[in-house]
C-alpha positions in Angstrom: 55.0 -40.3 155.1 57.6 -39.6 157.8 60.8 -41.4 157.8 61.5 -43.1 160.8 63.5 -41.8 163.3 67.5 -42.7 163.7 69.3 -43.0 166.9 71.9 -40.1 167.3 75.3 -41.5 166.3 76.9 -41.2 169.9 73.8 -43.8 170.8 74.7 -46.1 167.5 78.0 -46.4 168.7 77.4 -47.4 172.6 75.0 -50.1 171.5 78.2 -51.5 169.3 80.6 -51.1 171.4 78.4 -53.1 174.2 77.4 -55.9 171.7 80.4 -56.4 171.0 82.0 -56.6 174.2 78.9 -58.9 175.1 80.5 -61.3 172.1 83.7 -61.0 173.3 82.9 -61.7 176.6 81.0 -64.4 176.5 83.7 -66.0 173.9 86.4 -65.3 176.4 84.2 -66.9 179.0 83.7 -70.0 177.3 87.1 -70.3 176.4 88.2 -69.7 180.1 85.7 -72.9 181.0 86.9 -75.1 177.9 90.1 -75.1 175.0 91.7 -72.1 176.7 91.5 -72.9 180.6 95.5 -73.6 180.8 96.0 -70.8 179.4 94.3 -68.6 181.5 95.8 -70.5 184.7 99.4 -68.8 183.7 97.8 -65.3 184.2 96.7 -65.8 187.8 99.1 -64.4 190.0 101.4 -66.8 191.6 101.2 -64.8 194.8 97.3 -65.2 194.6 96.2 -68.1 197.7 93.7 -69.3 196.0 93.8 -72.4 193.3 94.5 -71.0 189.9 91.7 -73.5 188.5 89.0 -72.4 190.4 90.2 -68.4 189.8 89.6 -69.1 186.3 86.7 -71.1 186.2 84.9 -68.3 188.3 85.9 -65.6 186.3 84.8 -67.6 183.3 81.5 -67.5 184.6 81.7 -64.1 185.7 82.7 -62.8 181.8 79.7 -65.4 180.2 77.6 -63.7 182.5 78.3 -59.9 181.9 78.6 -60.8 178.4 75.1 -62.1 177.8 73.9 -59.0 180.0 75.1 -56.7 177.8 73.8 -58.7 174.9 70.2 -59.5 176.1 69.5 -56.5 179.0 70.0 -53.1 177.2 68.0 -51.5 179.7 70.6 -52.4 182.3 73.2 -51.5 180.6 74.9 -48.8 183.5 75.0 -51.1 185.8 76.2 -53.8 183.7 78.8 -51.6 181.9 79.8 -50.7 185.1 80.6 -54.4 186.4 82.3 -55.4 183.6 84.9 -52.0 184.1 85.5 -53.1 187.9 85.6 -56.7 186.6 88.4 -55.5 184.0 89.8 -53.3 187.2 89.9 -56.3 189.2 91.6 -58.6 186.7 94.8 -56.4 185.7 96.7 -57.5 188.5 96.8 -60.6 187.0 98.3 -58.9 183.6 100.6 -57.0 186.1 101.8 -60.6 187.2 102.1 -62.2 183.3 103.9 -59.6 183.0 106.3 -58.9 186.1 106.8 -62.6 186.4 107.6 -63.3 183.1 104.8 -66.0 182.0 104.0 -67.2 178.4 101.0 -67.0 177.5 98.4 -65.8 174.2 101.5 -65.4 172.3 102.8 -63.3 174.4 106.1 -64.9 175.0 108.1 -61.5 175.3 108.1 -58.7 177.8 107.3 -56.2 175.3 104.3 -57.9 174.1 103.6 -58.0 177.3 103.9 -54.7 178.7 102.0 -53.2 175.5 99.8 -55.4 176.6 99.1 -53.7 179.5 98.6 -50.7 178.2 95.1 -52.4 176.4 93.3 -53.0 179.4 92.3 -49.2 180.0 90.9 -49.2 177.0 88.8 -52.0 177.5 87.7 -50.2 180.8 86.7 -47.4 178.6 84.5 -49.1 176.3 83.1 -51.1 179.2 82.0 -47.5 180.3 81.3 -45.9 177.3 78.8 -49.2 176.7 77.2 -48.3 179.8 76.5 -44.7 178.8 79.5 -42.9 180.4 80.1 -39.9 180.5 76.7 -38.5 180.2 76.2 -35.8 177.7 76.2 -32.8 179.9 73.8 -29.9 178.3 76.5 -28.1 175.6 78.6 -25.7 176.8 78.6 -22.3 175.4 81.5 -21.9 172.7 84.4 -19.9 173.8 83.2 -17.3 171.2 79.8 -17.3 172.6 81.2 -16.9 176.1 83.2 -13.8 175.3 80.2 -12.3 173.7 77.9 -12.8 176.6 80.4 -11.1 178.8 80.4 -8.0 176.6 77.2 -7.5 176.3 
């Protein structure tokens, strides 16, 4: 009798890290539509011409959407990986503004909470792409030991 066959752990860890932004997302979506939506308003740029209500209720629906494609379409998950790292892209001028401008908001009620803040959302962009299978395993590169040894003989 065979034992069955386990995914390689780099593939074990790209299906967590995308069901769990999937959770996350759709959480953050839902609280974006309901108990959170004030909230959210005080991260929208001021300079942004658009009503901050609407801004959030959009990308509320934007993050319940990504996040239930990464949850329930695996086999899309570059090109949904990929959307949620420009949608994480696309939001961090609003972190710029919480932050530049000052604004209370998730507990973040000082500018060093704030900045380090900051420094979470390319991390996020990461594990969006990692989630969507990025980078691609490359075939391995020869060891440095390997190298030298071809080159001598």
């Amino acid at each position: 009798m065979s034992s069955p066959r386990r995914r390689p752990a780099r593939e074990r860890s790209r299906t967590i890290t995308r069901v769990v932004l999937g959770i996350f997302m759709l959480f953050a979506g839902i609280a974006h539509l309901t108990f959170a939506r004030e909230e959210f308003q005080a991260q929208v740029p001021s300079w942004l011409p658009i009503d901050h209500d609407l801004v959030v209720l959009d990308s509320g629906v934007v993050e319940i959407a990504l996040g239930a494609a990464l949850i329930a379409l695996p086999r899309y998950r570059l090109i949904t990986g990929v959307a949620l790292a420009v949608f994480f892209v696309a939001v961090f001028p609003g972190n710029i503004a919480q932050y530049v401008e000052g604004t209370d908001a998730f507990g973040l009620d000082t500018d060093g909470k704030r900045l380090a803040r900051l420094f979470g959302q390319p991390l996020l962009i990461a594990a969006a792409l990692w989630a969507a299978g990025l980078p691609r395993r490359s075939h391995r590169a020869p060891a440095p030991s390997e190298h030298v040894a071809s080159m001598l003989s």
